[in-house]
DSSP file (Angstrom, degrees, kcal/mol; ACC not computed):
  #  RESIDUE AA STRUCTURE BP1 BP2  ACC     N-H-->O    O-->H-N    N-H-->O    O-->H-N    TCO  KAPPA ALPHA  PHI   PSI    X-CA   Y-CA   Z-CA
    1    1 A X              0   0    0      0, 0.0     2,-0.4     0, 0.0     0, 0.0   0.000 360.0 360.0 360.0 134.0 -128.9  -36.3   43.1
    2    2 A X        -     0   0    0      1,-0.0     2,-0.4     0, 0.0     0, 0.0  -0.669 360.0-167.7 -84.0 115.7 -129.6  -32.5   44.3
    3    3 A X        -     0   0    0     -2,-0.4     3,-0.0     1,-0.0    -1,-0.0  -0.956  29.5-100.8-123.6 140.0 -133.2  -31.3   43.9
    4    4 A X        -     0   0    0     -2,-0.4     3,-0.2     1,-0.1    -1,-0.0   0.023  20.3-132.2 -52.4 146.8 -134.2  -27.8   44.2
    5    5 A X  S    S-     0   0    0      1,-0.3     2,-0.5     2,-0.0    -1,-0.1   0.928  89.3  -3.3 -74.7 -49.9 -135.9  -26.6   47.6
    6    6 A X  S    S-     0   0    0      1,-0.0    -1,-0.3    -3,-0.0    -2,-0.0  -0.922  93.4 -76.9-156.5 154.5 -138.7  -24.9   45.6
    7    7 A X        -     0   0    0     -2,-0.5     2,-0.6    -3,-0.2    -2,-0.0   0.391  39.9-130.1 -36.1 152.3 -139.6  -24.3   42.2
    8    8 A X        -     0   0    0      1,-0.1    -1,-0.1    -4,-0.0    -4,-0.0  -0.979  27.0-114.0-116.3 127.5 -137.8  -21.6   40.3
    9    9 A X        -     0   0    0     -2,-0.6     4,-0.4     1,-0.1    -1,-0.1   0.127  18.6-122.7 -59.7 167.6 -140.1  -19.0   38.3
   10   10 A X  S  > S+     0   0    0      2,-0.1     4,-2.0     3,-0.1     5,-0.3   0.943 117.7  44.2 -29.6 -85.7 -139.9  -19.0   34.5
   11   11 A X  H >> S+     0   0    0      1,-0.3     3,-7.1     2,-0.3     4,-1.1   0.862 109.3  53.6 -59.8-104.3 -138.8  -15.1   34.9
   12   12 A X  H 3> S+     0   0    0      1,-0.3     4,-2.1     2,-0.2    -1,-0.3   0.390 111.4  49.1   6.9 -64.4 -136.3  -15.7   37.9
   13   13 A X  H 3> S+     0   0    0     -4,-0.4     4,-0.7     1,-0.3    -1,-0.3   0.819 113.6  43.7 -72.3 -33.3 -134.5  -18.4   35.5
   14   14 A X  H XX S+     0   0    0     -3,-7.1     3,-0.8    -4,-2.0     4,-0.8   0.893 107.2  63.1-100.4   0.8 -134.3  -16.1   32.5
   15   15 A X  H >< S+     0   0    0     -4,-1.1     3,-0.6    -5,-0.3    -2,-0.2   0.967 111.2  36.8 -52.3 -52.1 -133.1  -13.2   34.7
   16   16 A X  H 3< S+     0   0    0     -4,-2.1    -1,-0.2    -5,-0.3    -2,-0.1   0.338 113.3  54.7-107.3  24.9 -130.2  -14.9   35.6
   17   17 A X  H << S+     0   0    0     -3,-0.8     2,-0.3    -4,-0.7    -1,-0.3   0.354  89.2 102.0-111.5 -15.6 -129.4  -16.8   32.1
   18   18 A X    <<  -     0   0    0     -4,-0.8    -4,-0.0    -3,-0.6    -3,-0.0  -0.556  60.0-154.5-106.2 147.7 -129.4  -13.4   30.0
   19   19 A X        +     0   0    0     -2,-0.3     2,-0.5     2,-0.0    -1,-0.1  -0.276  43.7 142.4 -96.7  37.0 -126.5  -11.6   28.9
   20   20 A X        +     0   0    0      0, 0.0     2,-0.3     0, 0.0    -2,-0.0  -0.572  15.9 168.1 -70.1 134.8 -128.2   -7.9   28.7
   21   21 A X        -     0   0    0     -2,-0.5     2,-0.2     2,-0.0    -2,-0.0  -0.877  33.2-122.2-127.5 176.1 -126.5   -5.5   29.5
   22   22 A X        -     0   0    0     -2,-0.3     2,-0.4     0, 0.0     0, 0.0  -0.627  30.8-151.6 -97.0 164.1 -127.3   -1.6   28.8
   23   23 A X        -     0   0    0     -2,-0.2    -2,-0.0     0, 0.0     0, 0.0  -0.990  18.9-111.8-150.8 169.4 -124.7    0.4   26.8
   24   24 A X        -     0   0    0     -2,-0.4     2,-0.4     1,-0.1     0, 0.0  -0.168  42.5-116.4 -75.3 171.5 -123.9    3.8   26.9
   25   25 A X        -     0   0    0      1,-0.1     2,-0.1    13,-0.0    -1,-0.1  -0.823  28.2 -96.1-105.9 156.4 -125.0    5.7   23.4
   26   26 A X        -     0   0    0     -2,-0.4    13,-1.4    13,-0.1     2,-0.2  -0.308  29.6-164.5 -99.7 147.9 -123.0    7.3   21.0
   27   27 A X  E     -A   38   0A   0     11,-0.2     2,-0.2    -2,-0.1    11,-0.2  -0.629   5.0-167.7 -90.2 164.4 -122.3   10.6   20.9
   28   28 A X  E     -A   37   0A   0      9,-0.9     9,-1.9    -2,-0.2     2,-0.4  -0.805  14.9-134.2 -96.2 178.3 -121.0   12.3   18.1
   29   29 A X  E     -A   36   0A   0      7,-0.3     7,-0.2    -2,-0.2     2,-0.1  -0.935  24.5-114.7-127.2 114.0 -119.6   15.7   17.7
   30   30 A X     >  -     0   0    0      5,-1.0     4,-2.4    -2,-0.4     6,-0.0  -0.167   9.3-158.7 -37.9 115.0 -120.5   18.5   14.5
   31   31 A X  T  4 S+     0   0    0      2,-0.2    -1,-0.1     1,-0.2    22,-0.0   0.973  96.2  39.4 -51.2 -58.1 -117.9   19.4   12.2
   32   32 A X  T  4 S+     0   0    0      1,-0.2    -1,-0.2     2,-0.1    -2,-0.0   0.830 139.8   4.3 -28.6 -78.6 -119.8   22.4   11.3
   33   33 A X  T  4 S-     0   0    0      2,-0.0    -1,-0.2     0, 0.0    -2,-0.2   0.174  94.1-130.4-111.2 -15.3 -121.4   23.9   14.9
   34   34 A X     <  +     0   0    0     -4,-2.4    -3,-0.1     1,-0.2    -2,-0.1   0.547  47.1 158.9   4.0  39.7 -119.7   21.2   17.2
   35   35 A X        -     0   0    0     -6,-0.1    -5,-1.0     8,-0.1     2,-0.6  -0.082  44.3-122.5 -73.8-162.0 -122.3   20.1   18.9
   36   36 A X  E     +A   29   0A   0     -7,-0.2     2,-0.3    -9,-0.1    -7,-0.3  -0.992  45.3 162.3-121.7 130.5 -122.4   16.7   20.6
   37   37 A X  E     -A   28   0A   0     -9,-1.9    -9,-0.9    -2,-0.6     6,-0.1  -0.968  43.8 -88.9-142.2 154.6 -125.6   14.4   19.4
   38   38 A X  E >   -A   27   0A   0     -2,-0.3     3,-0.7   -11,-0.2     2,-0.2  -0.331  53.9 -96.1 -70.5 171.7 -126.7   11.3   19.3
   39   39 A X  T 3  S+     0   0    0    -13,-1.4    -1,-0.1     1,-0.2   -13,-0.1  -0.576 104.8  11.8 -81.9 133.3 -125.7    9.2   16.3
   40   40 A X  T 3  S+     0   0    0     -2,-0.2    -1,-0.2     1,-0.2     2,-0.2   0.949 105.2 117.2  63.1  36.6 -128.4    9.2   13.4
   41   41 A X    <   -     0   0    0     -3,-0.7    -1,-0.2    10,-0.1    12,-0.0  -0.871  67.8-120.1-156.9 128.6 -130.4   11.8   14.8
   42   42 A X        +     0   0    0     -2,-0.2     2,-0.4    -3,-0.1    10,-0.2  -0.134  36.3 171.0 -82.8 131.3 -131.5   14.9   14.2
   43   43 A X  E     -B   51   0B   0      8,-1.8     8,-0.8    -6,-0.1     2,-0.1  -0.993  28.6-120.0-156.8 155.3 -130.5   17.9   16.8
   44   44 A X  E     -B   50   0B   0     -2,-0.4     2,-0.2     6,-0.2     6,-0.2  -0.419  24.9-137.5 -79.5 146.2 -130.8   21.9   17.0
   45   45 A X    >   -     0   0    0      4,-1.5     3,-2.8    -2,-0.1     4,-0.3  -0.641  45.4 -78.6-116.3-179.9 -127.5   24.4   17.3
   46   46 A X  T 3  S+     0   0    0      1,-0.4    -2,-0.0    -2,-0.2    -1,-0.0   0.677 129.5  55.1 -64.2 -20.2 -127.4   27.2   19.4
   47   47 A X  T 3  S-     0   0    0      2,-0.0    -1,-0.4    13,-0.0    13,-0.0   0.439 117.9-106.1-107.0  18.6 -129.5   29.5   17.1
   48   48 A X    <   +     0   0    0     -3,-2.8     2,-0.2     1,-0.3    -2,-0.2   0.778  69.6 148.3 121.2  37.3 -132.2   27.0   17.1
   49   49 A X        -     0   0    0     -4,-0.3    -4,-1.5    10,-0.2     2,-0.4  -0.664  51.9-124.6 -88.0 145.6 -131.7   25.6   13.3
   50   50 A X  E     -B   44   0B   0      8,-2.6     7,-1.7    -2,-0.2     2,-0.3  -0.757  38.5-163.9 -96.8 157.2 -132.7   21.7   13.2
   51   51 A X  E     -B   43   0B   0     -8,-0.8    -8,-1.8    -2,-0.4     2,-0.4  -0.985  18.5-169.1-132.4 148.4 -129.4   20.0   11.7
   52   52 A X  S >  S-     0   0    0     -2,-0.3     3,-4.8     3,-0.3   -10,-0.1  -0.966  77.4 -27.5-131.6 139.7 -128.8   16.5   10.1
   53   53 A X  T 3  S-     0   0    0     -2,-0.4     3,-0.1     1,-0.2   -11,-0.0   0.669 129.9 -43.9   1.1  79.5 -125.1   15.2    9.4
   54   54 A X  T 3  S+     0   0    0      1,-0.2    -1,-0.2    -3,-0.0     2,-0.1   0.485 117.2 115.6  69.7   3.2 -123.8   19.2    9.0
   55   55 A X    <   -     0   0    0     -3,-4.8     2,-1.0     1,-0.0    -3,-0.3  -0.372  69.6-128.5-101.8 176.1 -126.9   20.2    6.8
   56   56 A X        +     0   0    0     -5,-0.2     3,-0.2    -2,-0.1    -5,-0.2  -0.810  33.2 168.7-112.2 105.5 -129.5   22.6    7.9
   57   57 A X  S    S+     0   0    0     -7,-1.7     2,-0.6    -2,-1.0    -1,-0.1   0.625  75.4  35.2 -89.6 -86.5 -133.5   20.9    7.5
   58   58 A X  S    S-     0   0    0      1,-0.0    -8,-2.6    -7,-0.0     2,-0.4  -0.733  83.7-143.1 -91.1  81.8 -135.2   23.2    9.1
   59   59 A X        -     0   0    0     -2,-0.6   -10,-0.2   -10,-0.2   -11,-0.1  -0.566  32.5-107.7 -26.3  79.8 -134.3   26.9    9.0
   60   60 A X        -     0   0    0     -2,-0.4     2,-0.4     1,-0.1   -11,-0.1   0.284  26.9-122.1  39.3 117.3 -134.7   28.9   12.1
   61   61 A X        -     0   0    0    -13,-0.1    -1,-0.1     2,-0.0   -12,-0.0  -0.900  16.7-157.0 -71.3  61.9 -137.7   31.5   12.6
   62   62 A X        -     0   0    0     -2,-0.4     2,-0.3     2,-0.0     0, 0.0  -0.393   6.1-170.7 -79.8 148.1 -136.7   35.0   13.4
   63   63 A X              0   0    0      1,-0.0    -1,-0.0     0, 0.0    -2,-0.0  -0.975 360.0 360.0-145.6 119.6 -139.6   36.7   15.0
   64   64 A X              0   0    0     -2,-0.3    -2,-0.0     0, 0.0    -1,-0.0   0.205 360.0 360.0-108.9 360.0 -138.6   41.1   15.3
């Protein structure tokens, strides 16, 4: 019977048992503005409005 030369961590042994892997995240693209954003997240368009799925929350500041 084959016994190990020396002990094997805890960590070491679940390093090499686990199936994580990273993955990339999804973009979408705006119908509206077309920008590209993550999914389920809030993101700004080019004149600096905050946007959620094509809506405007947050209205833009003009400052003269």
């Amino acid at each position: 019977m084959a016994h190990p030369k020396s002990k094997i961590s805890k960590q070491r042994k679940r390093k090499r048992r686990t199936h994580y892997v990273a993955t990339a995240p999804n973009v979408a693209t705006c119908k509206n503005t077309g920008e590209k954003h993550l999914m389920h997240r809030t993101y700004t368009d080019a004149e600096g409005n905050t946007m959620y799925r094509g809506r405007i929350l947050v209205k833009a500041t003009t400052e003269e």
